[in-house]
C-alpha positions as CSV (number, residue, x, y, z in Angstrom):
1,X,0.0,-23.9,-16.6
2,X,2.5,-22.4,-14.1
3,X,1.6,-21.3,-11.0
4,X,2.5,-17.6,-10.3
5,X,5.9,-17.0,-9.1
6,X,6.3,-16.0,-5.5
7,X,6.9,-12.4,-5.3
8,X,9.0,-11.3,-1.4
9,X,8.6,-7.5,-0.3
10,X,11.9,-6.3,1.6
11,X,12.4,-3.3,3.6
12,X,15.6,-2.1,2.8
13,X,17.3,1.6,2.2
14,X,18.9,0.7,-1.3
15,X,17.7,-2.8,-2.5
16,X,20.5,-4.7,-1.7
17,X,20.3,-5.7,2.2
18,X,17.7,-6.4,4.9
19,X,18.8,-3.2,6.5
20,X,15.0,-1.3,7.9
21,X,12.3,-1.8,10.3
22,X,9.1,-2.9,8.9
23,X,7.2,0.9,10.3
24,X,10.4,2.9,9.2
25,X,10.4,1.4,5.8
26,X,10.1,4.4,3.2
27,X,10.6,1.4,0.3
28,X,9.6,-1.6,-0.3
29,X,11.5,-3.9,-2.8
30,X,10.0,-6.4,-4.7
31,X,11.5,-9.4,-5.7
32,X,10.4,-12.8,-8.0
33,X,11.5,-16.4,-7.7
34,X,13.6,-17.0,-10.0
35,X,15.3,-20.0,-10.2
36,X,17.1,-20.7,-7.0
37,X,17.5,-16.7,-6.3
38,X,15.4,-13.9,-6.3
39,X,15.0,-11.5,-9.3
40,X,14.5,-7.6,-8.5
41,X,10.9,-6.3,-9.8
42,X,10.4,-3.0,-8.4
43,X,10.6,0.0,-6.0
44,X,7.4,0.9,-4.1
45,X,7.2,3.9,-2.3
46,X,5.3,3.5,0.9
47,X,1.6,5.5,0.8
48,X,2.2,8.8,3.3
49,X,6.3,7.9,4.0
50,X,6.5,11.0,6.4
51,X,3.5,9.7,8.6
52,X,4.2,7.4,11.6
53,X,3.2,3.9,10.5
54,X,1.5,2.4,13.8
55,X,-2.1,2.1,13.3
56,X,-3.1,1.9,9.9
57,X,-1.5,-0.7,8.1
58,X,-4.4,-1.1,5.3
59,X,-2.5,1.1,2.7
60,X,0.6,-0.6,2.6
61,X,-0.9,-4.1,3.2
62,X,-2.6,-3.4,-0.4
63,X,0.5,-2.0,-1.8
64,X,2.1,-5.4,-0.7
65,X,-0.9,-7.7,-1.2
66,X,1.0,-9.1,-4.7
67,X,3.3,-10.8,-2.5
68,X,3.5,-13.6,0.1
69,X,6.3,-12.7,1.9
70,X,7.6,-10.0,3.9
71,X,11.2,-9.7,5.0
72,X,12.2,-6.8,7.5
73,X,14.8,-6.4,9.8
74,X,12.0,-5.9,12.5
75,X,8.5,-5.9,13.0
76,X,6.4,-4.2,15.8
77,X,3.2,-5.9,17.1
78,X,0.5,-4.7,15.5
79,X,2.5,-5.5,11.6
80,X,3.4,-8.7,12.4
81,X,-0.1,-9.2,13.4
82,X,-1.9,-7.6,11.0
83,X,0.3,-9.2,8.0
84,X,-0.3,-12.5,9.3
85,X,-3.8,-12.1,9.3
86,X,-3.2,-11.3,5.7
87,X,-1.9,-14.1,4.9
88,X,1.9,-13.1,4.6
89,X,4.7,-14.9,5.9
90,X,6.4,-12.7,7.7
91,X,10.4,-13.1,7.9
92,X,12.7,-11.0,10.7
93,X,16.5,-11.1,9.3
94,X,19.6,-9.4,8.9
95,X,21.7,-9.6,5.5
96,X,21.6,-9.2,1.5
97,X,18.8,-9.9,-0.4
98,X,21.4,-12.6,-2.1
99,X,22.0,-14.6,0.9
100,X,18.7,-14.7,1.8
101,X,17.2,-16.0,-1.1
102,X,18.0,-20.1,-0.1
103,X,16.2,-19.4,2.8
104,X,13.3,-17.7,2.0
105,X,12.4,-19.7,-0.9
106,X,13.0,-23.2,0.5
107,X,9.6,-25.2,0.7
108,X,9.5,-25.3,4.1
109,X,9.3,-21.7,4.9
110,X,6.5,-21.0,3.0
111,X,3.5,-19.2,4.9
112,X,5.8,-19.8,8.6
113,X,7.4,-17.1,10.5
114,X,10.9,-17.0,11.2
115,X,13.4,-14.7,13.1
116,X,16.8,-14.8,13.8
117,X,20.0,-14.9,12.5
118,X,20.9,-16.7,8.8
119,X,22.6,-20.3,10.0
């Protein structure tokens, strides 16, 4: 039996690049390993999208429980924290979903955090 593919939430504006802050995210965009790239799932709207995301995290931690990995093109304190604590890995980048795929999947990023430009 396979395991279950990896599934990668990324804040983005329309789906196609890194391009929003892990609080200011609206959408999240999930996306399956698929072979050596990523394969688009779905849209999810975050819970309460006009309210400040500081303090509780809870609803959109469930909404994102399904996957391992977060990408964002920033995250304050208390997300990075409290999606570690979940379990995530938790990746700060610029760039397309496309580009980003290599990195995020390779073996050795699995469950570390990483920031920082692609090299």
């Amino acid at each position: 039996m396979n395991p279950p593919a990896r599934r990668v939430a990324v804040t983005s504006r329309d789906g196609v690049a890194v391009n929003e802050r892990f609080h200011r995210a609206r959408d999240y965009f999930i996306f399956e390993a698929a072979g050596q790239g990523l394969r688009f799932v779905e849209r999810r709207e975050r819970p309460d999208p006009d309210r400040p995301l500081r303090k509780d995290l809870d609803p959109v931690l469930d909404l994102l429980a399904d996957c391992d990995t977060v990408v964002s093109l920033g995250f304050h304190g208390a997300a990075r924290k409290a999606l570690i604590g979940r379990g995530f890995a938790v990746v700060e980048r610029r760039g397309t979903v496309e580009e980003l795929a290599g990195d995020i999947l390779s073996p050795d990023r699995s469950g570390a955090e990483t920031k920082g430009p692609m090299a």
